[in-house]
N, C-alpha and C positions, 0 to 999 in steps of 0.2 A: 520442351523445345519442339517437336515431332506436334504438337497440338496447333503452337505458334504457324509453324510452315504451313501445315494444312490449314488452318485459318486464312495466313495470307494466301495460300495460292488459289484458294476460292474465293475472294474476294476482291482479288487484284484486276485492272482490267489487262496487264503483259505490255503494257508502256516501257515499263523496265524492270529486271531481275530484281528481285527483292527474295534475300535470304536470311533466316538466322542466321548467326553465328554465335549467340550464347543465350542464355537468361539469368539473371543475375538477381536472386532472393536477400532476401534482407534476413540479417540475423532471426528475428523476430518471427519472420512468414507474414512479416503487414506490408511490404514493398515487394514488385517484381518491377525490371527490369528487360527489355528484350531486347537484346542487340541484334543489329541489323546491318547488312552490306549491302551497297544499291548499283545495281550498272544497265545502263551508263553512270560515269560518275557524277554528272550534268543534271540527270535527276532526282537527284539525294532530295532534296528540300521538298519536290513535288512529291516523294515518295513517303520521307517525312512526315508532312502534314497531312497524306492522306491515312496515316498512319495514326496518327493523333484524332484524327477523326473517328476512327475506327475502333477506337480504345473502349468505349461499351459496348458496342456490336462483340467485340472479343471477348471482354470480362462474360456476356452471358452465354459465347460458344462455349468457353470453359465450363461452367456450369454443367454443362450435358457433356464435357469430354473428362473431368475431374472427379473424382471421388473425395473430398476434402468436407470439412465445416464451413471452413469459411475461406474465401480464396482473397488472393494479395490484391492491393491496389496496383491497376496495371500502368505502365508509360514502357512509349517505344523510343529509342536512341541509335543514331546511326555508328557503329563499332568504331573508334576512331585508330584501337588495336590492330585491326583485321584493314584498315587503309594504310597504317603504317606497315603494315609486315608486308602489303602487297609493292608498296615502294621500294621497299629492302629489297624482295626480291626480286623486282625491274633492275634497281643497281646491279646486282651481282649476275644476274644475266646478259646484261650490257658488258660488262667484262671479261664474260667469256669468249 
């Protein structure tokens, strides 16, 4: 996760906030996962795709930040967890 963020935060140009929030392996170690939260929320897609772009630029920063054999196949996803909880807790604050 801690590789993820220093990837993105070097590569980003600060348009908008772009954080992990999880990574998510696959049983096996053939799939990863990066979850991701974007704000504004308005940027998600722009952030997205630049994101997706970025996905072998990433796979070979891993390389030199991993100690592994063979590393997962990567893809980024915007957390849709981490958008729901942040709703949750706009409601319950609005009713305080």
């Amino acid at each position: 996760m801690n590789a993820a963020a220093k990837f993105i935060a070097r590569e980003s140009n600060g348009q908008s906030l772009i954080t992990v929030t999880d990574v998510r392996v696959s049983e096996k170690g053939d799939d990863a996962v990066v979850l991701v939260s974007v704000m504004p929320a308005e940027t998600q897609e722009k952030a997205l795709a630049f994101l997706q772009r970025k996905t072998q630029d990433f796979w070979k920063f891993l390389t030199g930040e991993m100690k592994t054999r063979r590393l997962p196949t990567l893809s980024f996803e915007i957390d849709q967890g981490e958008i729901n909880r942040q709703k949750i807790e706009g409601l319950i604050d609005s009713t305080k």
